[in-house]
C-alpha positions in Angstrom: 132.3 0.0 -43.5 131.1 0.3 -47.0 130.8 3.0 -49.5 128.1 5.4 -49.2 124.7 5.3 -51.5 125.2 7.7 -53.7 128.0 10.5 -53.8 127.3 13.1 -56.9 129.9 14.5 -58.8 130.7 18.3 -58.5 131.7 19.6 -62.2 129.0 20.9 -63.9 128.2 23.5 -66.1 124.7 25.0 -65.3 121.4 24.2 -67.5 118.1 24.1 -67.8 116.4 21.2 -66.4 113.4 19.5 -68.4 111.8 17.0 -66.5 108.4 15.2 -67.6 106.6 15.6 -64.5 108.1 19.5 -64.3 108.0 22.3 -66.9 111.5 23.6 -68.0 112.8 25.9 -64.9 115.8 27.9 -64.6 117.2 26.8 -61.0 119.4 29.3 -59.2 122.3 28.4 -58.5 123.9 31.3 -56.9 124.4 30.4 -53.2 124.1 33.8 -51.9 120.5 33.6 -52.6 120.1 30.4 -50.2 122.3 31.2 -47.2 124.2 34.0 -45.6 127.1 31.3 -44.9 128.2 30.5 -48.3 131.2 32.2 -49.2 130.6 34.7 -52.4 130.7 33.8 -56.1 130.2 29.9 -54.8 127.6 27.8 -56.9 125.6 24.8 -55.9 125.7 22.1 -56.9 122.9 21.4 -60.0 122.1 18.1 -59.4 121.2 19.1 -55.9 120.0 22.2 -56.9 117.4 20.7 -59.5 115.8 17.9 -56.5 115.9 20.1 -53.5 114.6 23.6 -52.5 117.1 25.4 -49.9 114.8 26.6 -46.8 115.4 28.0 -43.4 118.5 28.0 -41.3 118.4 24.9 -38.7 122.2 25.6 -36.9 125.8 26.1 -37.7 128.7 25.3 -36.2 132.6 25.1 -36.8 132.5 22.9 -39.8 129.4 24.2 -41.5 125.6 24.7 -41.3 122.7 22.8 -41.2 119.3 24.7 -43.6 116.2 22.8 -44.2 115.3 21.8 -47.9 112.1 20.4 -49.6 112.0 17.8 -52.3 110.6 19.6 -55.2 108.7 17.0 -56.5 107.5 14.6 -53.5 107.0 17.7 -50.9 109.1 16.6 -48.0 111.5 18.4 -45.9 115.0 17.1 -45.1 117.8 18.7 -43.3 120.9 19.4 -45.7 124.7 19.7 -43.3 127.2 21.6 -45.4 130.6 20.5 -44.6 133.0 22.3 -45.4 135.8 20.4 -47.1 138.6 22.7 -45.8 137.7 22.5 -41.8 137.1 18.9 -41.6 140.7 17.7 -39.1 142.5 15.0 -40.4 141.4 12.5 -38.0 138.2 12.7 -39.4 138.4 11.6 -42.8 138.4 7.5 -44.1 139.9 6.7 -47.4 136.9 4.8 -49.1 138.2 2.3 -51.7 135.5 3.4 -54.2 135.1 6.7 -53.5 138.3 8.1 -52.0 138.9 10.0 -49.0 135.8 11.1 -47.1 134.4 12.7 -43.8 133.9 9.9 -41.3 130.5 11.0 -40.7 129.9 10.5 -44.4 130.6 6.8 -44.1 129.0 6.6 -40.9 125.4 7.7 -41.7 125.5 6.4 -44.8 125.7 2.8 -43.6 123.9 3.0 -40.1 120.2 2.1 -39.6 118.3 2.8 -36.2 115.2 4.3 -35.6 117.0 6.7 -33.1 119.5 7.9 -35.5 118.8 10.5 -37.9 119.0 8.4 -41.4 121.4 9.7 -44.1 119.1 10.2 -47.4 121.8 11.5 -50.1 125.1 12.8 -50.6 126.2 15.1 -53.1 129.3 17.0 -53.1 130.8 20.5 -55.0 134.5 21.9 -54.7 134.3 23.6 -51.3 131.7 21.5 -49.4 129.9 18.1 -49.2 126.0 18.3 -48.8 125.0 15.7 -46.5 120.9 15.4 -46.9 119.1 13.9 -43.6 115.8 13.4 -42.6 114.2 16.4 -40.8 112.6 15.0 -37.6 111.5 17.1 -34.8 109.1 19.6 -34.0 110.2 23.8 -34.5 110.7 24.5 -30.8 109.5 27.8 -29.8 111.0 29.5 -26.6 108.3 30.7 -24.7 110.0 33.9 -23.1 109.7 35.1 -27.2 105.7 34.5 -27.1 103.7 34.1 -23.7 100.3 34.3 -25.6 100.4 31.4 -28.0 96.9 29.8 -28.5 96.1 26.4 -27.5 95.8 25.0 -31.0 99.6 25.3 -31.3 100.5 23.5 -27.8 101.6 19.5 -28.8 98.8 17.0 -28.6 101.3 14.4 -27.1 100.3 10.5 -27.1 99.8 8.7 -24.0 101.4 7.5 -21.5 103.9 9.8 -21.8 102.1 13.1 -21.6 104.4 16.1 -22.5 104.5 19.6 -20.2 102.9 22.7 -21.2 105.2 22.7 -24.4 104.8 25.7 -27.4 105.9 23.8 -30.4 106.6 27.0 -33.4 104.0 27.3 -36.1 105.0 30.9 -36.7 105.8 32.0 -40.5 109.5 31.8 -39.3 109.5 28.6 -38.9 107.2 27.1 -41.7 108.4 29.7 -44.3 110.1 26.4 -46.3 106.3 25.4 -47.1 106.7 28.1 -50.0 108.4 28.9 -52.5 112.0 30.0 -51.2 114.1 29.4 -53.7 114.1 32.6 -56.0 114.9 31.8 -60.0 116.4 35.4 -61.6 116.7 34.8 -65.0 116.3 36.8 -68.0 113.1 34.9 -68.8 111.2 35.8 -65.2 112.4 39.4 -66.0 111.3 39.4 -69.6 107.9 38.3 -68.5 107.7 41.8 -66.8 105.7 44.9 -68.1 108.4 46.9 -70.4 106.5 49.6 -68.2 108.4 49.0 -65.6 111.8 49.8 -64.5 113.2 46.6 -63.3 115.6 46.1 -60.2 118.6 43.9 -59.8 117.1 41.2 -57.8 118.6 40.8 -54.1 119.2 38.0 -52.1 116.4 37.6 -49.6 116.2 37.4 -45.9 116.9 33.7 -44.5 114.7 33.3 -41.6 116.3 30.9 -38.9 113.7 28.2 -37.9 113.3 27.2 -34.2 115.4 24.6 -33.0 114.0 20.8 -33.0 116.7 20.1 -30.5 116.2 18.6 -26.7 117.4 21.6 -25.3 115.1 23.6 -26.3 112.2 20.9 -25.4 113.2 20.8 -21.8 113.8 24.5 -21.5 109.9 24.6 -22.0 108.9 22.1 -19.3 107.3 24.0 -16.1 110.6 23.4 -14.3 112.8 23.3 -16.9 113.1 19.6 -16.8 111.2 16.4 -17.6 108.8 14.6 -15.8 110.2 11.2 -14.9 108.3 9.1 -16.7 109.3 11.5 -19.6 112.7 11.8 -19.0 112.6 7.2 -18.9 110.7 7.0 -21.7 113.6 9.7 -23.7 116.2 8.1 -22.1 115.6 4.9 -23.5 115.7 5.2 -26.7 118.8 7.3 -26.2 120.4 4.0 -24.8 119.1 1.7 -27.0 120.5 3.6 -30.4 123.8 4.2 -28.3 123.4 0.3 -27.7 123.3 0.0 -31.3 126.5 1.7 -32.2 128.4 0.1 -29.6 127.6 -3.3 -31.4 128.8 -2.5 -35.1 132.0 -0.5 -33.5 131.0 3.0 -33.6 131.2 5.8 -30.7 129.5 9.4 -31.6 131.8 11.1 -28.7 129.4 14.3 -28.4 126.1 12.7 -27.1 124.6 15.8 -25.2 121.1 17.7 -25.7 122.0 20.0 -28.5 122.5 17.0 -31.1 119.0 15.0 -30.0 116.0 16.2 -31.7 112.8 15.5 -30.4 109.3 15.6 -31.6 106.1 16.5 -29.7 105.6 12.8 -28.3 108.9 12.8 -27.1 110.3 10.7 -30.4 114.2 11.1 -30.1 117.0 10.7 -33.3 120.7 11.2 -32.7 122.0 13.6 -35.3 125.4 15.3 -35.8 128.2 12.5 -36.1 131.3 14.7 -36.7 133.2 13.4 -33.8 132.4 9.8 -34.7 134.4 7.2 -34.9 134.2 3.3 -35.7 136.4 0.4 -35.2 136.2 -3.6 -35.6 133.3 -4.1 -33.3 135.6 -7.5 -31.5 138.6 -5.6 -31.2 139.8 -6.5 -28.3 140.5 -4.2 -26.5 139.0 -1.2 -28.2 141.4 1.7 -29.3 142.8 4.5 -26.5 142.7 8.0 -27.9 144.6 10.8 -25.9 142.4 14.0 -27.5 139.1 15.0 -26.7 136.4 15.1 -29.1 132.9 16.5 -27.8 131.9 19.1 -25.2 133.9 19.7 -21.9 130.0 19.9 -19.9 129.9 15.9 -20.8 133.6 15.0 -20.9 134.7 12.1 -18.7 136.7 12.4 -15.3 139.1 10.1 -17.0 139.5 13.0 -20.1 139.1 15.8 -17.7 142.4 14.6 -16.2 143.7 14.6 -19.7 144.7 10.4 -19.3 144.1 8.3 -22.5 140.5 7.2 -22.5 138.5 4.6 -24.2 135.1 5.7 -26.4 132.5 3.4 -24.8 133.2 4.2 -21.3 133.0 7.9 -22.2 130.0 7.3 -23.8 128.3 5.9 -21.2 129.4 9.2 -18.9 127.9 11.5 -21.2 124.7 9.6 -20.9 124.7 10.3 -16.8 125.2 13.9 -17.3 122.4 13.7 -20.4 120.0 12.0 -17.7 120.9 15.0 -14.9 119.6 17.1 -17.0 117.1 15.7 -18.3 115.0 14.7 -14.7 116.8 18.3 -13.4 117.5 20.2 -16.3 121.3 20.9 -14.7 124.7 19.7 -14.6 125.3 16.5 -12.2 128.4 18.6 -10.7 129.0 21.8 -9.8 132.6 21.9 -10.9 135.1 20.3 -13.1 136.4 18.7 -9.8 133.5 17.6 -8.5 133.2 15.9 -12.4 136.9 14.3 -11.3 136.0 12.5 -8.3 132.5 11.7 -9.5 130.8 13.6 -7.2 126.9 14.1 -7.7 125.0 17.4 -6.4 121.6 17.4 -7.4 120.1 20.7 -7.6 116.9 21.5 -5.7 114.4 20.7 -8.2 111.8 17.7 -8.8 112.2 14.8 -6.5 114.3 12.2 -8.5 114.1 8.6 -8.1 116.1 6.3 -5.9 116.4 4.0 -9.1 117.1 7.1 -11.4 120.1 8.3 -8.6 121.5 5.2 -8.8 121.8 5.1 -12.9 123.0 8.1 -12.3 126.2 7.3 -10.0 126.9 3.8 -11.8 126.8 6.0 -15.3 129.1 8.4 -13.6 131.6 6.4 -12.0 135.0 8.2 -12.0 136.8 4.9 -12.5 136.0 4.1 -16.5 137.1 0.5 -15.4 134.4 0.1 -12.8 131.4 2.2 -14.6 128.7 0.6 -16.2 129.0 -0.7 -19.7 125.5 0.5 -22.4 124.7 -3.1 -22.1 124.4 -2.7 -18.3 122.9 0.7 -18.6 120.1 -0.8 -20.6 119.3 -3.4 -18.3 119.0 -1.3 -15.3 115.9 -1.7 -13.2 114.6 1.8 -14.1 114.8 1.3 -17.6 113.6 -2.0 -17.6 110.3 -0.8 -15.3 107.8 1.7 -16.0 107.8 1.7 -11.7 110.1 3.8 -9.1 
């Protein structure tokens, strides 16, 4: 693959920016005044700094956090990872002839298109972390245990024919608190411009408000049984498939396809996001690389890597897209156990009547044999993919 678009570099002394569609502003660059997870002392990068407004907290996980962020000058939010340099393992970095040695994922987004997969819009980088910017897609999922009494003017106007449940998308002041201002600037000249009258405090950071998540999960957890319709659940599915379909083709397995890391809009418009378990190899390799560790979530892993034998990406792949497609026409786990996950074997809950065609995707995708399961090419020609009927 080749380099990424744009990688900025991370020495800077701090300014004052003068732009000619912007008056001079003194940008903060203190992290402690954008996120409780930067480490003290640490400062952003300026470059970043200077285009992007920090926000709300979207998620965070073992090798950083994810915090919205609007463009200061054309308005729109994007979704700004933090990796942190340090906790990346080893078998997730690519030396890059142009730009050195880099996260996988890095190289990954930058160089992927699909309309199913979150796009990568610009990379910059400081000493402790690399700031991956994305597109923010997805609506603010609110849980509706938190709020029983939201109006009707903030339920999801889905678009036909694939008509969402009773769904409470957020529009609280949690989650759209990034509309203002949330980047505070504390510099001698805001304080000067104060009445002398006054005694001034030190400013504090402020609160960071942690926006609802735009993930599946959450989406289904909403349905009236906690699952989606069927025609739903197809219509998701699909373009699950297709983008998965994608990668397959240019060499490239995301190895932690699950529910937490699709986000998902109110008419059920779906993008992969989080690629840090990624990998990529020559698309004709024949045959494709064995790995012997386990990169995901054990809830999705493969009999073949539950039995701790050396596995192959696509066929794993294609596993994690049975158990995605239990829960997303149940909204549980196809098995019961890990050793009903060994031998392959299927309990469906007592829930919503599923499919005969939607079973049967279901037990090809989760064939305990890797050797015998269907390949993405197969799973996208199925019959109940391929027909809006059951």
């Amino acid at each position: 693959m080749s380099s990424p678009r744009h990688k900025a570099q991370h020495t800077f002394p701090a300014y004052k920016v003068n732009s000619p569609r912007t008056p001079a502003i003194d940008y903060n660059l203190d992290s402690s005044f954008h996120s409780h997870h930067f480490p003290p002392d640490h400062r952003l990068n300026p470059h970043f700094v200077r285009i992007y407004q920090l926000g709300d907290e979207l998620g965070s996980g073992g090798y950083g956090f994810v915090v919205t962020a609007k463009h200061r000058i054309e308005g729109h939010e994007v979704a700004v990872k933090f990796i942190i340099k340090e906790k990346v393992p080893d078998y997730a970095w690519v030396n890059d002839e142009r730009y050195g040695r880099l996260p996988t994922e890095v190289i990954i987004l930058s160089n992927i298109e699909h309309d199913n997969i979150v796009k990568c819009l610009d990379i910059f980088e400081d000493a402790k972390y690399y700031y991956l910017v994305q597109e923010l897609h997805g609506t603010p999922w609110h849980n509706p245990d938190h709020d029983k009494k939201l109006t009707a003017a903030e339920n999801v106007q889905p678009t036909e024919p694939f008509p969402v449940p009773p769904l409470s998308p957020s529009v609280s002041a949690d989650s759209i608190s990034s509309l203002s201002p949330s980047t505070p600037s504390h510099t001698s000249s805001v304080i000067a411009s104060h009445s002398s009258k006054h005694k001034l405090k030190a400013p504090r950071p402020p609160k960071f408000p942690r926006r609802p998540s735009h993930d599946l999960f959450e989406c289904i957890e909403q349905s009236d049984n906690k699952c989606l319709s069927e025609d739903q659940a197809r219509h998701v599915f699909a373009q699950i498939v297709d983008a998965v379909d994608y990668l397959d083709s240019i060499g490239v397995a995301h190895r932690d396809i699950k529910d937490e890391n699709i986000v998902i809009d109110g008419n059920l418009k779906v993008k992969l996001i989080d690629f840090g378990s990624a990998t990529f190899t020559d698309p004709a390799a024949e045959p494709r690389p064995f790995y012997n560790l386990f990169y995901g979530t054990t809830a999705y892993a493969a009999s073949e890597i539950l039995q701790k034998k050396v596995y192959q990406a696509a066929p794993a792949e294609v596993w994690t897209l049975g158990v995605l497609l239990s829960y997303l026409l149940t909204g549980t786990s196809p098995f019961p156990t890990a050793k009903d996950a060994v031998a392959g074997r299927i309990m469906i809950a007592n829930g919503p009547r599923v499919s005969r065609q939607a079973l049967n995707l279901m037990h090809v995708c989760l064939d305990p044999n890797p050797t015998t399961r269907v390949t993405i090419q197969e799973v996208k020609s199925h019959p109940w993919l391929t027909s809006r009927r059951t």
